[in-house]
C-alpha positions as CSV (number, residue, x, y, z in Angstrom):
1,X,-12.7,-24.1,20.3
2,X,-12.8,-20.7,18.6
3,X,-9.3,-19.0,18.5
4,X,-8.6,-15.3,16.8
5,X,-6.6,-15.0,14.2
6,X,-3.9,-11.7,13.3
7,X,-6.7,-10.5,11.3
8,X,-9.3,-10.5,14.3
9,X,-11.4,-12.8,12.4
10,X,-12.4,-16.1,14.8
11,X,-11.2,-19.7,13.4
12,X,-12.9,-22.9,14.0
13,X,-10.8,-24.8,13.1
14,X,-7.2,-23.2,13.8
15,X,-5.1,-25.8,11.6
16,X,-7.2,-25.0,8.6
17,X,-6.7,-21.7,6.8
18,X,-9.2,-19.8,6.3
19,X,-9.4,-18.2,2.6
20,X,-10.7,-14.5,2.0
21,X,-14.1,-14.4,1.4
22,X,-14.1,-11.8,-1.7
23,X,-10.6,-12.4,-2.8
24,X,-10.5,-11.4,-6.6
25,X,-10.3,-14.3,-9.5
26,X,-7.0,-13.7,-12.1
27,X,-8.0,-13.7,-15.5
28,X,-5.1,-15.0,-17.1
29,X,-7.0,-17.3,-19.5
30,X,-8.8,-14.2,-20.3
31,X,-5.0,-12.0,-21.3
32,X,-3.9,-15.4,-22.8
33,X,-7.0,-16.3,-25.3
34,X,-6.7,-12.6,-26.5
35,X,-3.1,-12.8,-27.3
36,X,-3.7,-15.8,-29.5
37,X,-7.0,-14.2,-30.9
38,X,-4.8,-11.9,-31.9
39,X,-2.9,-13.4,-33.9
40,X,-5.0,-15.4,-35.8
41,X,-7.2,-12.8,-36.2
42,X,-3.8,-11.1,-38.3
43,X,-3.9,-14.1,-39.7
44,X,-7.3,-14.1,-41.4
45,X,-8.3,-9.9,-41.3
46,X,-8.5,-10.7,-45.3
47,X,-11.8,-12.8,-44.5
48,X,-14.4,-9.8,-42.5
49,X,-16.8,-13.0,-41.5
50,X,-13.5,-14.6,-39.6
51,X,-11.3,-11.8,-38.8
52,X,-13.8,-9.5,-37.4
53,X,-15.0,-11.4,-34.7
54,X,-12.3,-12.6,-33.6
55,X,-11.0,-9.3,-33.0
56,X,-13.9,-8.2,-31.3
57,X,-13.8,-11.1,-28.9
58,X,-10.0,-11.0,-28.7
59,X,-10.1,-7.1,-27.8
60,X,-12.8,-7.5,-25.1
61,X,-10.9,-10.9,-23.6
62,X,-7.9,-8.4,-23.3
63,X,-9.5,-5.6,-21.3
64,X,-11.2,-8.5,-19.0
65,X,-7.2,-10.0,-18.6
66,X,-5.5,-6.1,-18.4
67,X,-5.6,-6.6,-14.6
68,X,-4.4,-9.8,-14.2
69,X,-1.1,-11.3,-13.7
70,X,-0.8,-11.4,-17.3
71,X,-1.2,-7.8,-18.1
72,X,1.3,-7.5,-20.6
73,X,-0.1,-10.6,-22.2
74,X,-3.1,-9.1,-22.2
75,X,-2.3,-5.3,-23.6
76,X,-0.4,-7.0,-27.0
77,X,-3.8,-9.0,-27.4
78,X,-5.0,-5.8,-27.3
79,X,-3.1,-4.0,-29.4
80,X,-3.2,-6.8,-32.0
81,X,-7.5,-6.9,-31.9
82,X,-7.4,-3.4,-32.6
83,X,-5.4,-4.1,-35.6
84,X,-6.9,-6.5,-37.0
85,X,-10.2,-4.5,-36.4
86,X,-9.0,-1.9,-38.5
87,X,-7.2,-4.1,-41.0
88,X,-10.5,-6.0,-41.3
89,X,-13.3,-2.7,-41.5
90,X,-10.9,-1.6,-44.3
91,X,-11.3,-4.9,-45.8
92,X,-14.7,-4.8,-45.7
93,X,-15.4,-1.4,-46.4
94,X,-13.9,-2.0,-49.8
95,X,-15.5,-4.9,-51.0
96,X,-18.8,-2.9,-50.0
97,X,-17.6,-0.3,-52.3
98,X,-16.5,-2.5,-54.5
99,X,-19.8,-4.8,-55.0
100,X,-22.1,-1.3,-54.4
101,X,-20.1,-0.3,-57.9
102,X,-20.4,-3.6,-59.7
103,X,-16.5,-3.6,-60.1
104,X,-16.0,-7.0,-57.3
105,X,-16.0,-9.6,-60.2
106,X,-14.7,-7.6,-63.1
């Protein structure tokens, strides 16, 4: 027996509730995995081939999380990854220089 519901949408099975059919996922792991790439990435800026990725992963995890239920989460992930982006493009920008002069093991 079909019965309508509020929403004018026709249940089969009127003890069963029926779900939304496009209801949006939360990315909380997303806001989550960025916070704590961002810290570690602070944590190892000093090393390009570590620190770099991880902020570039970290920052794009924290615009995927920014509308989730853990936005704020997600925003200090982002501020961190941009951080250590900088910190670590500094970094790395110097040693080039650095090697490019021949001063790096002097």
């Amino acid at each position: 027996m079909l019965r309508r519901r509020a929403s004018g949408r026709w249940n089969r099975y009127p003890g069963v509730k029926m779900s939304e059919p496009f209801a949006r996922p939360d990315h909380y792991g997303a806001a989550i995995t960025s916070l704590i790439l961002g810290i570690f990435g602070l944590a190892a800026w000093l090393v390009p081939i570590c620190g770099l990725p991880m902020a570039v992963i970290g920052l794009i995890l924290g615009i995927v999380g920014k509308d989730s239920s853990r936005r704020g989460m997600a925003v200090a992930g982002i501020v961190l990854a941009i951080i250590t982006l900088v910190l670590g493009i500094v970094n790395a920008s110097i040693g080039a220089y650095q090697g490019w002069t021949g001063q790096l093991f002097r």
